[in-house]
C-alpha positions as CSV (number, residue, x, y, z in Angstrom):
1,X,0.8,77.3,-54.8
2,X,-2.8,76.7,-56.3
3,X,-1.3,74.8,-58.9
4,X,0.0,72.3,-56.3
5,X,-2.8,72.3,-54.3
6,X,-5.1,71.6,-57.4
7,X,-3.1,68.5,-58.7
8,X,-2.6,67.2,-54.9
9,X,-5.7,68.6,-53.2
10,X,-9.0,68.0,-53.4
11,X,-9.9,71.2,-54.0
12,X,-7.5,71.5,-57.2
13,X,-8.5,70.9,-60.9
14,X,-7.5,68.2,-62.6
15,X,-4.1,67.6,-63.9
16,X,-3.4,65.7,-67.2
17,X,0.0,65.0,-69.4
18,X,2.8,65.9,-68.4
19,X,2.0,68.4,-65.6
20,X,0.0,65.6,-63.7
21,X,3.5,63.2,-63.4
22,X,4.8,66.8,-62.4
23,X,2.3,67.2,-59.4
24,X,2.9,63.4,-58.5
25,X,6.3,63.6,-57.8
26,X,6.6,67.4,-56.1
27,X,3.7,65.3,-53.4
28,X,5.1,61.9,-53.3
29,X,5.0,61.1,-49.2
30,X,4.7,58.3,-46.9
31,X,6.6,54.8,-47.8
32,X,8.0,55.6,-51.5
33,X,9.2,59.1,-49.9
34,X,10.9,57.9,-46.8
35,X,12.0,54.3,-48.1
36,X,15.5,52.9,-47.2
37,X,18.4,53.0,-50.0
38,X,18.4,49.8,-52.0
39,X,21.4,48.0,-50.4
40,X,19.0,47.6,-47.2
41,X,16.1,46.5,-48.6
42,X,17.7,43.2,-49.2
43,X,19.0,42.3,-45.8
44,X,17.4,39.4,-44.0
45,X,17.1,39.2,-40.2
46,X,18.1,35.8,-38.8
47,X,20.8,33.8,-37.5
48,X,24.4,32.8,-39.5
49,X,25.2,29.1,-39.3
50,X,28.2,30.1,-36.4
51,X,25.7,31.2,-34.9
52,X,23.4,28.2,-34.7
53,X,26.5,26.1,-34.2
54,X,27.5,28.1,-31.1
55,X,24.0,27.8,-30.0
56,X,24.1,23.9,-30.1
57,X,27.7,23.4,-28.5
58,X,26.1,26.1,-26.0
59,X,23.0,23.4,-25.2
60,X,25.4,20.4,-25.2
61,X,27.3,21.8,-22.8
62,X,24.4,22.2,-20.5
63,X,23.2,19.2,-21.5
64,X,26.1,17.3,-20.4
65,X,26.6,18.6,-17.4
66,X,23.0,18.0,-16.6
67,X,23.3,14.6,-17.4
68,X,26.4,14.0,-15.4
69,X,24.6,15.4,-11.9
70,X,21.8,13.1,-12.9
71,X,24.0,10.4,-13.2
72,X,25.9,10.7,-10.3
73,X,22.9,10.9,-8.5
74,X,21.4,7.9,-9.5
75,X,24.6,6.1,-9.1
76,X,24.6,7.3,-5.0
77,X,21.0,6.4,-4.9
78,X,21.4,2.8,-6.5
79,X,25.0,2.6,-3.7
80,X,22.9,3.8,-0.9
81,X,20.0,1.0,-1.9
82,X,21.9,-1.5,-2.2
83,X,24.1,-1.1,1.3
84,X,20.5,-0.9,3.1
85,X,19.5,-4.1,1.1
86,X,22.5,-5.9,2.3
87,X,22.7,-4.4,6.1
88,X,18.7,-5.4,5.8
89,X,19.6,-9.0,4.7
90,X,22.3,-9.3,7.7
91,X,19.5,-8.4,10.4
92,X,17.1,-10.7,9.0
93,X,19.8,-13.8,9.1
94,X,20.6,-12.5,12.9
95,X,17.3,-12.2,14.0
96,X,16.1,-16.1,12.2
97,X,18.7,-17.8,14.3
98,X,17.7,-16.0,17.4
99,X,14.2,-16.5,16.8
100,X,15.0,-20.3,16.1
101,X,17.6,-20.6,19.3
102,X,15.4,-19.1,21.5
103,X,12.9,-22.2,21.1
104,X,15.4,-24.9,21.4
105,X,14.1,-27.7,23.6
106,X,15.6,-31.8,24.6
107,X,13.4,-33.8,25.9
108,X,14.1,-37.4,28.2
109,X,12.7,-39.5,25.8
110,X,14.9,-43.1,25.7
111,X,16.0,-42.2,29.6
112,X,13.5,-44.2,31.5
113,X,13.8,-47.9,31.9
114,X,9.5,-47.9,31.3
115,X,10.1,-46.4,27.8
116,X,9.9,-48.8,25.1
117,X,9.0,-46.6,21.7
118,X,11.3,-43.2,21.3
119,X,9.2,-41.7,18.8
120,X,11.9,-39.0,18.0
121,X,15.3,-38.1,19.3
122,X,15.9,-34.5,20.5
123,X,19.2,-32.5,21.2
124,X,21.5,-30.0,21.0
125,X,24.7,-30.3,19.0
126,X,27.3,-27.6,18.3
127,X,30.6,-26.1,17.4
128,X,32.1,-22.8,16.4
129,X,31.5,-23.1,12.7
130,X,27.7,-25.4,12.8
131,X,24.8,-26.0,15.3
132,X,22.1,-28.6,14.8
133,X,19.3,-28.9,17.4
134,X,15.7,-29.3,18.1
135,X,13.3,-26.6,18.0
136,X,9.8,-25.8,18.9
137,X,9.2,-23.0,16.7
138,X,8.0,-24.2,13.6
139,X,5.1,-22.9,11.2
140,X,3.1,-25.0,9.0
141,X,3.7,-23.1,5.5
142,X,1.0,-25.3,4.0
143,X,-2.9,-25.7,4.5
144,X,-3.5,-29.2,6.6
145,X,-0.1,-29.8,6.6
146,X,0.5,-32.8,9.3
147,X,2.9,-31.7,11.5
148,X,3.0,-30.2,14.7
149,X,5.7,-27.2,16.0
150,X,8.3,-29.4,16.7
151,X,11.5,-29.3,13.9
152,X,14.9,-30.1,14.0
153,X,17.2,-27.2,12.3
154,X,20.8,-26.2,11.7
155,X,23.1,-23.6,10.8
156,X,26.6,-23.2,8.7
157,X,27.8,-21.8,5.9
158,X,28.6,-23.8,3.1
159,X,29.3,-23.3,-0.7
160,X,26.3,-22.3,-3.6
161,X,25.9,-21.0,-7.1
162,X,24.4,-17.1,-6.1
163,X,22.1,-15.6,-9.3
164,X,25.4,-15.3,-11.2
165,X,26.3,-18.7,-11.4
166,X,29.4,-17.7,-9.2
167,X,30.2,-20.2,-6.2
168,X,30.3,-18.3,-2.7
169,X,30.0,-19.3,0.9
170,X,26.9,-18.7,2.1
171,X,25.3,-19.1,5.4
172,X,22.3,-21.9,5.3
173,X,19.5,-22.6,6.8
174,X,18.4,-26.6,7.5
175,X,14.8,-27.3,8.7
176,X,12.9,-31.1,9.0
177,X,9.7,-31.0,10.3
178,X,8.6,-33.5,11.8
179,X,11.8,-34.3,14.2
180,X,13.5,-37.8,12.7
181,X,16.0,-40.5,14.8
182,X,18.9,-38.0,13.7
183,X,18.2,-34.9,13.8
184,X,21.6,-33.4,12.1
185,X,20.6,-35.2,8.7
186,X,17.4,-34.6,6.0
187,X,15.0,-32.0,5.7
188,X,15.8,-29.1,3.4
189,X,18.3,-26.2,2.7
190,X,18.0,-23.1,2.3
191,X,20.5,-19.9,1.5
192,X,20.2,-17.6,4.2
193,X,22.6,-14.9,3.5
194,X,25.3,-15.0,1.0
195,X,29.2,-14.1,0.6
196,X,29.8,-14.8,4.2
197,X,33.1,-14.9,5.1
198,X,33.1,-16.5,8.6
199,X,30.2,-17.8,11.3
200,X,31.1,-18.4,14.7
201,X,29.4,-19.9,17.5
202,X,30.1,-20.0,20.9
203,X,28.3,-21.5,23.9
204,X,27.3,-20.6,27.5
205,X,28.2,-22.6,30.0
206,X,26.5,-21.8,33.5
207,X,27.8,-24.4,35.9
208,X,31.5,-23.3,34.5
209,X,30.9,-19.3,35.0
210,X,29.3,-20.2,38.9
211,X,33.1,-22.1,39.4
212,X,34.7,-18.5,40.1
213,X,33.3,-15.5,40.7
214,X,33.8,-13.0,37.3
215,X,35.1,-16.3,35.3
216,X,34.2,-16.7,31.5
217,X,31.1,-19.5,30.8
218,X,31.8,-19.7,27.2
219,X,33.0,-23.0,25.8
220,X,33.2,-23.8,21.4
221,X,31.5,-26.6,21.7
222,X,28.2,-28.3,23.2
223,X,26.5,-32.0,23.3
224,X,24.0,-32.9,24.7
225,X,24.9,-36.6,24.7
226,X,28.5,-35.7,26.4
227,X,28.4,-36.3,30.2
228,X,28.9,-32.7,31.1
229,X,26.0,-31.1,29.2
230,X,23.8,-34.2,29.5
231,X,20.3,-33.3,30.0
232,X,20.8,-29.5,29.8
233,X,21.5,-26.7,27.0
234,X,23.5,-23.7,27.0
235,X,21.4,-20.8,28.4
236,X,23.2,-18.1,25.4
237,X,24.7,-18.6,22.1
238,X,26.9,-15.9,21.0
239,X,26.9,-15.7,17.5
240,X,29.0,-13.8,15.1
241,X,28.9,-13.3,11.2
242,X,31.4,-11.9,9.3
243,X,31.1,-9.9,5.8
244,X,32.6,-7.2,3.5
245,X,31.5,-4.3,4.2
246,X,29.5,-2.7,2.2
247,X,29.8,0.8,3.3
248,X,34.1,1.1,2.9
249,X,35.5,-1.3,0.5
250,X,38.4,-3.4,1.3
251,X,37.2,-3.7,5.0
252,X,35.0,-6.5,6.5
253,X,32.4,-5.7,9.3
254,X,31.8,-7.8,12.2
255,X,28.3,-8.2,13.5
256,X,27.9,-10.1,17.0
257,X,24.9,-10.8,19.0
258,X,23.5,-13.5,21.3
259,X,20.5,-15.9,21.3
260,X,18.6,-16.5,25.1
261,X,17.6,-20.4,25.2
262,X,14.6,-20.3,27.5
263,X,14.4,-23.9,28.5
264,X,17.7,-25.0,29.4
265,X,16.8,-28.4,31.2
266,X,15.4,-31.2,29.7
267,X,11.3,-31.8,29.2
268,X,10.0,-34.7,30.9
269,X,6.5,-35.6,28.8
């Protein structure tokens, strides 16, 4: 018991030759004494290749599907866009030709005997696909531009080349400014809403409604040149526009509304 305690201790003597390997052995502790067997020495922690390839397919997977609800969601977003784009063009045609229809105006130029100069011929012609007529609603678009708010301007649809070099019908837009001797003719055109696929126009007729009580005042066709709407213009304008729908495909929507002519009797100036 000394022996070991003077070859391990502090206390001990020193130890040489043979007996010191002796004493080394008998108090050999920590990390040589309590080290794993040799076959586990050797073993690496870390992941096999299966496992890294289940690991990837693993993050594809999610991947994908992320993707795919991202997808789909953009794909309803960029729908939803472009049916409000298109229900947003429709209102703005409506609401140009009730804007413009609402200033119509004829004047009695050329009627009195005393009137040698017509500076300008006014009227209101129309049937259920095109109207022409004169307006007073027109803004200058350019600085010291000499005009004043008179114009003459039309509706119909006719065919252009859209962005895709594709011919549809589309619903135009005809405005001359100042008001010419034929105001159905010149100015310029402009696409007002495209791939219509019909415009109707209809006309309201107040001295036919007045003939029966609850009888319909609408008529296809107006001139006011013809003896029976001479000097006078149709107090409404139904107006109708027909397209594809954009909401359910294969069906076509239908939007109606009606313009209010405020002066409906001829100007005398």
């Amino acid at each position: 018991m000394e022996s070991r305690r003077g070859a391990c201790g502090a206390s001990g003597g020193a130890a040489y030759g043979r007996e010191a390997k002796a004493a080394r052995g008998e108090c050999a502790y920590g990390r040589e004494a309590k080290a794993d067997p040799p076959e586990k020495r050797y073993i690496r922690r870390g992941m096999t290749l299966i496992e890294i390839m289940i690991a990837v397919a693993l993050l594809t997977g999610v991947m994908a599907m992320g993707w795919g609800s991202y997808s789909i969601a953009v794909s309803h977003q960029q729908r939803m866009q472009d049916i409000n784009e298109r229900l947003h063009g429709v209102e703005q045609a409506v609401n140009r030709i009730v804007r413009d229809m609402s200033t119509a105006f004829i004047t009695k130029h050329g009627d009195d005997e005393t009137q040698t100069e017509i500076r300008y011929k006014t009227g209101f012609v129309g049937d259920e696909k095109r109207v022409d007529f004169t307006s007073m609603g027109y803004v200058r678009m350019f600085r010291d531009e000499k005009v004043g708010d008179q114009s003459e301007i039309s509706y119909y649809v006719r065919d252009m080349r859209n962005e895709d070099g594709e011919t549809v019908p589309y619903l135009v837009r005809r405005e001359q400014a100042p008001i010419n001797d034929d105001f159905t003719k010149g100015g310029t055109i402009l696409p007002l809403l495209d791939n219509v696929l019909s415009f109707r126009l209809q006309y309201w007729d107040d001295s036919k409604a007045e003939l029966a009580v609850g009888s319909d005042g609408w008529v296809d066709s107006w001139d006011t040149e013809h003896s029976d709407y001479k000097g006078r213009l149709p107090s409404r304008v139904r107006i109708e526009i027909e397209i594809d729908d954009p909401m359910i495909a294969g069906e076509t929507m239908l939007i109606t509304t009606q313009a209010q002519i405020h002066l409906t009797t001829a100007l005398d100036f």
